[in-house]
N, C-alpha and C positions, 0 to 999 in steps of 0.2 A: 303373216310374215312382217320382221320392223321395217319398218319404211327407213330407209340410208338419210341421214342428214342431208342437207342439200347446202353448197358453198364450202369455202376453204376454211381449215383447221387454226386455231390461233397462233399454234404454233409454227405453222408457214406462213403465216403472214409475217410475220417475227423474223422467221430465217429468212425470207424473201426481202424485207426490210435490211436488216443485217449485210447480207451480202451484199445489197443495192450501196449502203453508204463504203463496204471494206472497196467495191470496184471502183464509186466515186472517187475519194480519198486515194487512191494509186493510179487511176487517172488523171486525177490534177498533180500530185506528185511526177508523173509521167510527163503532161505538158509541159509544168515548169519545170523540169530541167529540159526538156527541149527548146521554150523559148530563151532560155538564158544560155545554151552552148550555143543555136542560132544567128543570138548576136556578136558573139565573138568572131571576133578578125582571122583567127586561125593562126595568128605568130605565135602565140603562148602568151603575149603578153597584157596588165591586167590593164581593165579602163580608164579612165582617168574618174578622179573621183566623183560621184553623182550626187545629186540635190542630198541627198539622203545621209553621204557620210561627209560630207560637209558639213550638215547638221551635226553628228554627231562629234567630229571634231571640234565644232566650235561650243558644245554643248563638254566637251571635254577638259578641251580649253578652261574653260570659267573653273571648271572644278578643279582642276590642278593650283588653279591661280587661290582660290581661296583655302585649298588645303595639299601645297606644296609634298605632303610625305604620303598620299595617298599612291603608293606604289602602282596598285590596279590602274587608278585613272591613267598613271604617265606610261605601263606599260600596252593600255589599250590604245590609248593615244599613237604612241610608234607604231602598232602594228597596223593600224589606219594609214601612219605615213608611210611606213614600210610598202602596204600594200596598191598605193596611188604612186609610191616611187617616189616621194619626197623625203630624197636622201639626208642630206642635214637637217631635217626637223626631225626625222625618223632617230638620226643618231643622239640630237640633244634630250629627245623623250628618253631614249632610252638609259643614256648618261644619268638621267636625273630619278628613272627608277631605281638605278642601283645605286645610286647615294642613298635612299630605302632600305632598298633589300639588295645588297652585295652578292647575296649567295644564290641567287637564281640563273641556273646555268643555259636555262633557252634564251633569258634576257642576253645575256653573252654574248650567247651565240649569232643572235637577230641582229647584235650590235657590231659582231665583227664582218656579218655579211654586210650590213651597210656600209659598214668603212671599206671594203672589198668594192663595191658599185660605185664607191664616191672618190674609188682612185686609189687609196689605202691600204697596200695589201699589208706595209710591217703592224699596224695598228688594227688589221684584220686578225693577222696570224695572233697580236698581242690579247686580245677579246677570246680569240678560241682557246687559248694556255687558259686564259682565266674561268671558262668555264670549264674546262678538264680539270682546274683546283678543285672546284666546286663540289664537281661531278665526275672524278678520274673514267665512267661508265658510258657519259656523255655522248654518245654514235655519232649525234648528230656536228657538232665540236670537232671530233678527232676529223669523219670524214670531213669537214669544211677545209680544215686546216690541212690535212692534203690537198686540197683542190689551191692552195694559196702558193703553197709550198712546190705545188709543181708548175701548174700555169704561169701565178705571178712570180713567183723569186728564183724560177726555173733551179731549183734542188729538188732531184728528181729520189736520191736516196733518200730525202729526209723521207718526202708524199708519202715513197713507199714505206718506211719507217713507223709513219703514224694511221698507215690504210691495216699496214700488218697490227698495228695496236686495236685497232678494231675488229681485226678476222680473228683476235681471242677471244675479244666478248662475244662475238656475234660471226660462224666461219658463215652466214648467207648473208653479210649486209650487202646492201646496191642503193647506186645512188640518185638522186631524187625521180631521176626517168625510166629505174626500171635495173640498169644493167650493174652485175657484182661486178662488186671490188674489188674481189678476189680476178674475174678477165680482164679489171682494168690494170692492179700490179703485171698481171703477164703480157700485157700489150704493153706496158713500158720495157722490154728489155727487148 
């Protein structure tokens, strides 16, 4: 009679391997997003900037300064400002991308919601028109510029004017927390 091998197969050492680093790797995946919701405050709202993107701003900085038309750098730039809430630096990067590039319609956009947080809403509403040039398809544009047009400039036909221009491209859009457009026109009336 053959005597059975004695020990495991190469091939399960292999898969046993395998599986060992796929549970790893979504385990720490796992962690860290738990340590980083963790630290959140629970308002929504983001940190203030940390070591890290201070570095990168001021690592931004320089390159903007030594190569003025580098679109990328001034729009990565704003959206660092954007994202620590430094409103006027967020809208001058952004200003200064689109003397670059004109026809980028989320720069627009990022641009008119900063003028919207920094008090702004004709020059808010003025950035989302320009990114509907751009972009007549724009979701994110049309819905802003309702949110301008009804909150801040209280015209409440226009909001719904340009919410109904978005329920042709899209009759499911909703707005950043979830809820359509479409329940939010009929709670206006």
């Amino acid at each position: 009679m053959p005597e059975k091998p004695s020990g495991i197969k190469k091939e399960t050492v292999l898969l046993i391997a395998f599986v060992s680093l796929i549970v790893g790797f979504l385990g720490g995946v796992v962690f860290s997003a738990y340590k980083l919701n963790s630290g959140a405050t629970g308002s929504g709202s983001m940190p203030p900037p940390g070591h890290a993107d201070t570095g990168r701003i001021a690592m931004l900085q320089q390159l903007v300064m030594k190569n003025p038309k580098d679109a990328s750098a001034w729009i990565q730039l704003g959206d660092l400002y954007f994202d620590s809430k430094q409103i006027e630096k967020a809208i001058n990067a952004y200003r200064s991308a689109l003397k670059v590039r004109p026809d980028d319609a989320d720069v627009w956009t990022d641009l008119g919601v900063m003028y919207r947080r920094g008090g702004n809403p004709h020059s808010a509403l003025d950035a989302f028109k320009k990114a509907m040039a751009v972009d007549p398809k724009h979701e994110a544009s049309l819905f802003d510029a309702g949110v301008v047009l009804l909150h801040d400039l209280h015209q409440p036909d226009k909001a719904k004017a340009m919410w109904e221009r978005l329920l042709k491209l899209n009759p499911d859009a909703r707005a950043p927390g979830g809820q359509r457009v479409k329940d939010m026109i009929e709670a206006m009336h």
